[in-house]
N, C-alpha and C positions, 0 to 999 in steps of 0.2 A: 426272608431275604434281607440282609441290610448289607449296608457301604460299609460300614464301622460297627464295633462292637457288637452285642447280641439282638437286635429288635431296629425293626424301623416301621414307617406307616404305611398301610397298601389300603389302596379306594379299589374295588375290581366292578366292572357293570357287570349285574345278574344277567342279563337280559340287551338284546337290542334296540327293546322300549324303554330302557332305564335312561333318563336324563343330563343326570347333574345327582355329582357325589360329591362331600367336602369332609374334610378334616381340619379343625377350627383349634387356636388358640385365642384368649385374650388376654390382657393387660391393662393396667390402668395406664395413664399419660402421663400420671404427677411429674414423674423426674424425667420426662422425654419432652416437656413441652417447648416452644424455639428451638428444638432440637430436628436437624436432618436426622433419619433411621435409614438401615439397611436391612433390611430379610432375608438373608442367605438360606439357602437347603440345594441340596442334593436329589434330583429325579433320574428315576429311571421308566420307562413304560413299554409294555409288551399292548402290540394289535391294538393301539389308542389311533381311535378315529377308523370314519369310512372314507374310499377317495370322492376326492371334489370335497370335503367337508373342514371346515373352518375350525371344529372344534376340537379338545385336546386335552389333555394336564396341564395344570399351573401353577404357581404360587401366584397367592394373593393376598391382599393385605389391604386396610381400611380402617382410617382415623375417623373418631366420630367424637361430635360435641354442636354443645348449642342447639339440640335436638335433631340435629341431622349431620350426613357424611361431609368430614373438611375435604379428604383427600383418599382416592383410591387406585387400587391397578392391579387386576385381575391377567395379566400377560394376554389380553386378549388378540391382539396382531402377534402375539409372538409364543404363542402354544406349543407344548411341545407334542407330536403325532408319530405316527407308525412306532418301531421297539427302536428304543435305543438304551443305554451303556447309562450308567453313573452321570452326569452331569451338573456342573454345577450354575443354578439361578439364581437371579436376584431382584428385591425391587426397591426405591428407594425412594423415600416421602417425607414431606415437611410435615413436623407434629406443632399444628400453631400455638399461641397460650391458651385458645379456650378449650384445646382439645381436653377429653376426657378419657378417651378409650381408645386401644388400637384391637384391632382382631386382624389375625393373620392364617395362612396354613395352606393346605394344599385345595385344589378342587379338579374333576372327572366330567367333562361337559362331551363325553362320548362314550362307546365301548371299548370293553381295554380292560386291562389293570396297570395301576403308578403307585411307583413306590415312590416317598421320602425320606431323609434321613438324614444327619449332621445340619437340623437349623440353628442359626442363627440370627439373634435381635442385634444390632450394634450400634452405636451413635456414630 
């Protein structure tokens, strides 16, 4: 199932004891450092999440250096639950000079399956 073209990313929970699922990129920092970034992609999600529950699909994203996280944002208050359509998310962080690393991508912190598709790195 994708938004655009042939192929996109699905996390699905096996199980109603499964977790936390992610799908990960990284990057180096060299030419993003004093630079703002934005992480754009596109989710969709079928039966994500139980009611009453917090948890959800998100894009996430995490600058690291200096041996630990400069900057991070997980959509945690703002998860996306139950099925919904195409949608487009974002999240957007300072890459400082000592930064080294950014890692980004999707994560499944319920039951469900989420798709992604059409991301986005951008200064």
């Amino acid at each position: 199932m994708a938004r655009s073209g042939n192929a996109s990313g699905q996390i699905a929970a096996l199980s109603d004891g499964q977790s936390f699922g992610s799908l990960t990129q990284s990057v180096r920092a060299d030419s993003l450092r004093g630079k703002r970034v934005r992480f754009t992609a596109w989710v969709k999600t079928r039966e994500v999440g139980q009611p009453g529950s917090q948890n959800g699909a998100s894009l996430w994203m995490r600058v690291d250096g200096g041996g630990g996280s400069l900057g991070f944002d997980n959509m945690s208050t703002r998860s996306v639950r139950g099925t919904s359509d195409w949608t487009r998310h974002s999240i957007v962080l300072d890459v400082p000079d000592d930064a080294v690393g950014i890692l980004l991508g999707m994560l499944l912190n319920s039951t469900g399956d989420a798709w992604v598709d059409d991301a986005t790195l951008e200064i």
